[in-house]
ZATOR-911564 format. One record per atom (N, C-alpha, C): residue in one letter; x, y, z. Coordinates in steps of 0.02 Angstrom, whole numbers, plus 32768, in hexadecimal, padded with zeros to 4 digits. Atoms other than C-alpha are relative to their C-alpha. Layout:
N
aXYZ/...
//
This chain:
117
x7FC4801D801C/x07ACEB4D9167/x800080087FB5/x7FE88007804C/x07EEEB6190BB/x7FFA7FCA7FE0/x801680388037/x07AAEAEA9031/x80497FD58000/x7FC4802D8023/x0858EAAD8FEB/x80107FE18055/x7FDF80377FCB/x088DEA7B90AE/x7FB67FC98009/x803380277FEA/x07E3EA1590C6/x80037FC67FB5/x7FEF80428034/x0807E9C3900E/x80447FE5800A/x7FAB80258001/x08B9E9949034/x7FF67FC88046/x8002803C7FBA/x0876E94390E3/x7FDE7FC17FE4/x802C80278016/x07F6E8F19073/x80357FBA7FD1/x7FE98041801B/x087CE8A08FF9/x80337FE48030/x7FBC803F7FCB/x08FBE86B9086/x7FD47FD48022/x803A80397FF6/x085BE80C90C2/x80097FBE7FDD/x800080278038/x0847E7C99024/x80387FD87FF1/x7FBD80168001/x0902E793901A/x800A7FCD8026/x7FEF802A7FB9/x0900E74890C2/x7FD97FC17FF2/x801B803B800C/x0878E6D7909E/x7FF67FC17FC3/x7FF1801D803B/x08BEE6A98FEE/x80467FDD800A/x7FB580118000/x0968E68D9033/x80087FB08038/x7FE7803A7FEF/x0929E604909B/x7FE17FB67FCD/x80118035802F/x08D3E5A6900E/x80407FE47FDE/x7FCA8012801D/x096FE58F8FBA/x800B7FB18012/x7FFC80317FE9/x097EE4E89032/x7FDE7FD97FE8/x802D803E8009/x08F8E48B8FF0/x7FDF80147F9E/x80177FE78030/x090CE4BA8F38/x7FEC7FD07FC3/x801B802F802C/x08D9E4128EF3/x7FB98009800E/x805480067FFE/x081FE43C8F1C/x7FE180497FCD/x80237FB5802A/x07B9E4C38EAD/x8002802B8031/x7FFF7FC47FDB/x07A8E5698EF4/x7FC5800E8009/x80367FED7FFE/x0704E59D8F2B/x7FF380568028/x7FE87FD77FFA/x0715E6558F16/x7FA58015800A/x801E7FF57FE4/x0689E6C48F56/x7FF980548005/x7FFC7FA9800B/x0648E7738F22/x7FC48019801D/x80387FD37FD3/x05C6E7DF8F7A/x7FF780317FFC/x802B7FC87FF9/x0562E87A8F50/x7FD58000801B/x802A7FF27FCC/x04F6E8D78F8F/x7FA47FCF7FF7/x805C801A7FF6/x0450E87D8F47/x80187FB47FEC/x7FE880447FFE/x04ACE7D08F0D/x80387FF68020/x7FC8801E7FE9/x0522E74B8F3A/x801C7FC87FC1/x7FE0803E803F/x0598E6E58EA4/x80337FE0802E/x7FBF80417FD1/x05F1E64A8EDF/x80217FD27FB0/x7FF280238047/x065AE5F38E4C/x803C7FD3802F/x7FFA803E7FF0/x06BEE54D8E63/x804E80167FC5/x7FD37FFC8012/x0786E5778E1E/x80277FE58002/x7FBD80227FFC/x0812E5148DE3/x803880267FE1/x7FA87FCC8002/x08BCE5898DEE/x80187FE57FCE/x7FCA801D801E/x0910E5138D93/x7FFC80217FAF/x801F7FDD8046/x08BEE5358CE8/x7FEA80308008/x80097FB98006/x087AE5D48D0E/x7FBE80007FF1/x803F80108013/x07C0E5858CF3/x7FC580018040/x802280017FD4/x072BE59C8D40/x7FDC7FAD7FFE/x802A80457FFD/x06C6E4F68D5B/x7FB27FFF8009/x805D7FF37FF8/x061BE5268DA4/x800980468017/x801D7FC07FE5/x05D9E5B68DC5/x7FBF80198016/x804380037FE9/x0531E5E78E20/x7FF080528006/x80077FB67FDD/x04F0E68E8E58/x7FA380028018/x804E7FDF7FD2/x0441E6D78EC1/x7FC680267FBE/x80207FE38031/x0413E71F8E0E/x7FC67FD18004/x80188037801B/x03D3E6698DE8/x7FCE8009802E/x803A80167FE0/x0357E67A8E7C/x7FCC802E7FFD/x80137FB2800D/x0316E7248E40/x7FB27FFD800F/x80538015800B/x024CE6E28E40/x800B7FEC8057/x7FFB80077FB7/x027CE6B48EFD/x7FE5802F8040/x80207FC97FD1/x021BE7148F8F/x802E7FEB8045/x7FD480107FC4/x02A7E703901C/x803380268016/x7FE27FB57FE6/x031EE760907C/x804F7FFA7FD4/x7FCC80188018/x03CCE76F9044/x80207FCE8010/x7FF2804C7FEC/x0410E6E490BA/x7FE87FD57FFD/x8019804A8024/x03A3E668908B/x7FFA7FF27FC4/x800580048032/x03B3E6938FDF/x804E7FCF7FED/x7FC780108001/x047BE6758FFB/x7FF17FA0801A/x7FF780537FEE/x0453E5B89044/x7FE97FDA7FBB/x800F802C8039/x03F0E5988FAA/x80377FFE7FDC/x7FBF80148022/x0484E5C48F55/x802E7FCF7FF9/x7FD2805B7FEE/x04E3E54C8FA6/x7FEF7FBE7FF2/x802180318017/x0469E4C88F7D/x801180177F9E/x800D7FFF8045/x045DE4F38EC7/x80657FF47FE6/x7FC480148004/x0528E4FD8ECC/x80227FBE7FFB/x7FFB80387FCE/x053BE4618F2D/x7FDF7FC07FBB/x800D801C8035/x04E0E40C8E9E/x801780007FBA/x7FE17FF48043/x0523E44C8DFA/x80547FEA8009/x7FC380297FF7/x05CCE4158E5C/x80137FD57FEE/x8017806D8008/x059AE35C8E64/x800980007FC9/x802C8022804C/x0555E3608DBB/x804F7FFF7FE3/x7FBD7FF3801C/x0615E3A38D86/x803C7FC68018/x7FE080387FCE/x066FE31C8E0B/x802A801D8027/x7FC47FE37FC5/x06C0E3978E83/x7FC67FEC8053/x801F7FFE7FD0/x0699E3738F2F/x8027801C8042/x7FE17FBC7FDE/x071FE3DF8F94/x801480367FD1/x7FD77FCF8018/x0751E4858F83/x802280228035/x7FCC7FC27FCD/x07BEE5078FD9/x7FCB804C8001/x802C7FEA8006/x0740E57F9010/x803080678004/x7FF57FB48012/x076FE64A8FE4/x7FF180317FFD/x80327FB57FF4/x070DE6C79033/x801480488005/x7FD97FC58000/x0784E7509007/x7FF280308026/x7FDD7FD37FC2/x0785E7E5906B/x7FC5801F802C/x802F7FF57FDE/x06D4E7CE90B1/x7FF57FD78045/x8002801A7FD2/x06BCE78A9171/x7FCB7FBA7FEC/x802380488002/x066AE6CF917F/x7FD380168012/x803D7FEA7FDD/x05D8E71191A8/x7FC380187FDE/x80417FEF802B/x051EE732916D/x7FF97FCE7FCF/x800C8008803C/x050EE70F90B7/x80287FBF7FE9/x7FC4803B7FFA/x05B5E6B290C0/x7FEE7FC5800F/x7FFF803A7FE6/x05A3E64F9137/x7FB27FD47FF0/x802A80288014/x04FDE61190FF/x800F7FEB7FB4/x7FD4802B803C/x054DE5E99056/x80237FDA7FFA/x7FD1803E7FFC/x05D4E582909D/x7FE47FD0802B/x802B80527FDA/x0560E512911D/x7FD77FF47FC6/x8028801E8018/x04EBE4FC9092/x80227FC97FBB/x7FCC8031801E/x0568E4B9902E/x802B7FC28012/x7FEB80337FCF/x05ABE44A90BB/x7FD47FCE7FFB/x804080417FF9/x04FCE40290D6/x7FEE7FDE7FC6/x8020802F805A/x04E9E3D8901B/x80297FE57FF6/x7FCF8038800E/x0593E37B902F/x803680057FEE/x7FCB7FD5802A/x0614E3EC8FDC/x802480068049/x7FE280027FCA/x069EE3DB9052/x802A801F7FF4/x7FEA7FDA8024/x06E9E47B9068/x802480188049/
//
């Protein structure tokens, strides 16, 4: 398949799962980026155009673990710098990547640390 049709499926993804946050746009955004050797999760309020927290897998760099368990610490280390800020929902924004793997151990570990998302 041709690049440009596999990026155009990628942002109508992305669209789709931005278009239903819109509903719950009094909560931060908890937007959600993924390469190939990290994972950045940051904590967004639309309104201002500000980020609030921001975390990433860099921070665990001295860490001997796989990538999905690196992504839960994330969530823990997220999940905390939240608190410390006073958000405790967000609207969760895994743009145009499936709930799954890396993801999804980013957003339960964020659940279990209390961040209600």
């Amino acid at each position: 398949m041709r690049i440009e049709v596999l990026n155009l499926r990628k942002e109508r993804r992305a669209s789709r799962v931005r278009a239903r946050l819109r509903s719950v746009s009094d909560r931060p955004r908890l937007s959600v980026f993924r390469s190939n050797n990290h994972l950045y999760a940051q904590l967004i309020d639309d309104k201002q155009g500000k980020t609030l927290v921001s975390a990433s897998t860099l921070e665990l760099a001295k860490e001997k673990a796989n990538k999905t368990s690196k992504a839960a610490l994330l969530g823990e280390i997220l999940a905390s710098k939240a608190k410390k800020a006073g958000i405790t929902k967000a609207a969760f924004d895994r743009g145009s990547y499936e709930y799954h793997g890396r993801v999804k151990a980013l957003a339960e570990s964020l659940r279990k640390s209390g961040i209600i998302i």
